[in-house]
C-alpha positions in Angstrom: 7.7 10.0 -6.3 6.0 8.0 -3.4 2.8 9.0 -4.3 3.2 7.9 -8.0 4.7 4.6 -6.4 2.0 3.8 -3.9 -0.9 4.8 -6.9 0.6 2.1 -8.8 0.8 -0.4 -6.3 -2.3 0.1 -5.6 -3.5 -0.3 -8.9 -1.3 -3.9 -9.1 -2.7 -4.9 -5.5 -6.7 -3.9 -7.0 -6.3 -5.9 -10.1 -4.7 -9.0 -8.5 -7.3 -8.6 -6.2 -10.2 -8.8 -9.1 -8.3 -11.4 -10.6 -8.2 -13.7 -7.7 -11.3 -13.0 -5.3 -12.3 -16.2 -5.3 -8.9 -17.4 -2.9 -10.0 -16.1 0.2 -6.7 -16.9 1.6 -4.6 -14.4 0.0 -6.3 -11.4 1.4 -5.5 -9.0 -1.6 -8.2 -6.9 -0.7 -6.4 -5.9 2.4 -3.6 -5.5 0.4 -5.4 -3.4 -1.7 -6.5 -1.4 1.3 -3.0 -0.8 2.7 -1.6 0.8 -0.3 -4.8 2.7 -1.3 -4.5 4.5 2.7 -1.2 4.8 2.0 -1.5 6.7 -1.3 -4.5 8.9 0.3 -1.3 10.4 3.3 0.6 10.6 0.3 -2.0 12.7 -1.0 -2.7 14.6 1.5 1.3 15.4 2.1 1.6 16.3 -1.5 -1.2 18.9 -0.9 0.4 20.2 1.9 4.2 20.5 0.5 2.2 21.9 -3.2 0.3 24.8 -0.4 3.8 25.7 1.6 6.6 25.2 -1.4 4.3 24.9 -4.1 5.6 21.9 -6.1 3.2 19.0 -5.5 5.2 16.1 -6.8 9.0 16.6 -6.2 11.9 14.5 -8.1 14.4 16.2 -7.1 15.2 14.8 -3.7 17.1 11.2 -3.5 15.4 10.2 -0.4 11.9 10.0 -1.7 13.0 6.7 -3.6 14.1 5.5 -0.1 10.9 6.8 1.0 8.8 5.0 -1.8 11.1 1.6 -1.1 10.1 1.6 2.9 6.4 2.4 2.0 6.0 -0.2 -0.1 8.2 -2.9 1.8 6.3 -1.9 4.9 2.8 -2.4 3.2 4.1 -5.9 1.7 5.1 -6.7 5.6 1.7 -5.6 7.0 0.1 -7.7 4.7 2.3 -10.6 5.1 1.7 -10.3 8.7 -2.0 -9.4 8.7 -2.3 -12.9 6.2 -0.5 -15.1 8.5 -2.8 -13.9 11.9 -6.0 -14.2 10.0 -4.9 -17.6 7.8 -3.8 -19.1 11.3 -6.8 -17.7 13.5 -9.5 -19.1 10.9 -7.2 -22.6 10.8 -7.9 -22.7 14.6 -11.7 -21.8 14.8 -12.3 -24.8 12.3 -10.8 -26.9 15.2 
């Protein structure tokens, strides 16, 4: 379920992205990069869990929703905190 979760935000974050290169400011593109790493661990952990229990995607389980809901909240912080250092630092450099 977090890997279906962290595809589609990607997806969201690369098409906002396209949609608004031209304001620098927002940084969508490392948005788009902090999802897309985290959907390739994702990935790469559903490859693992489909190789020792063989089911790649499991539904089953109510913690991957919390699981999905951190990821996603954690990538929104990253970027909210990776837009404000590089907003504020290029703010100061024009100085």
């Amino acid at each position: 379920m977090y890997l279906i979760t962290t595809i589609v935000a990607t997806a969201i974050s690369v098409v906002l992205w396209i949609f608004f290169k031209d304001r620098k400011g927002l940084h969508l593109d490392i948005l788009a990069v902090i999802f897309g790493a985290a959907s390739l661990m994702w990935l790469i952990d559903s490859f693992f869990s489909l190789a020792s229990e063989g089911v790649f995607v499991s539904f089953t389980d109510p913690k991957d929703g919390w699981i999905a809901l951190f990821t996603l909240i954690g990538g929104l912080f990253a970027w909210l905190l990776l837009s404000f250092i590089l907003n504020n630092s290029a703010k100061s450099s024009n100085k």
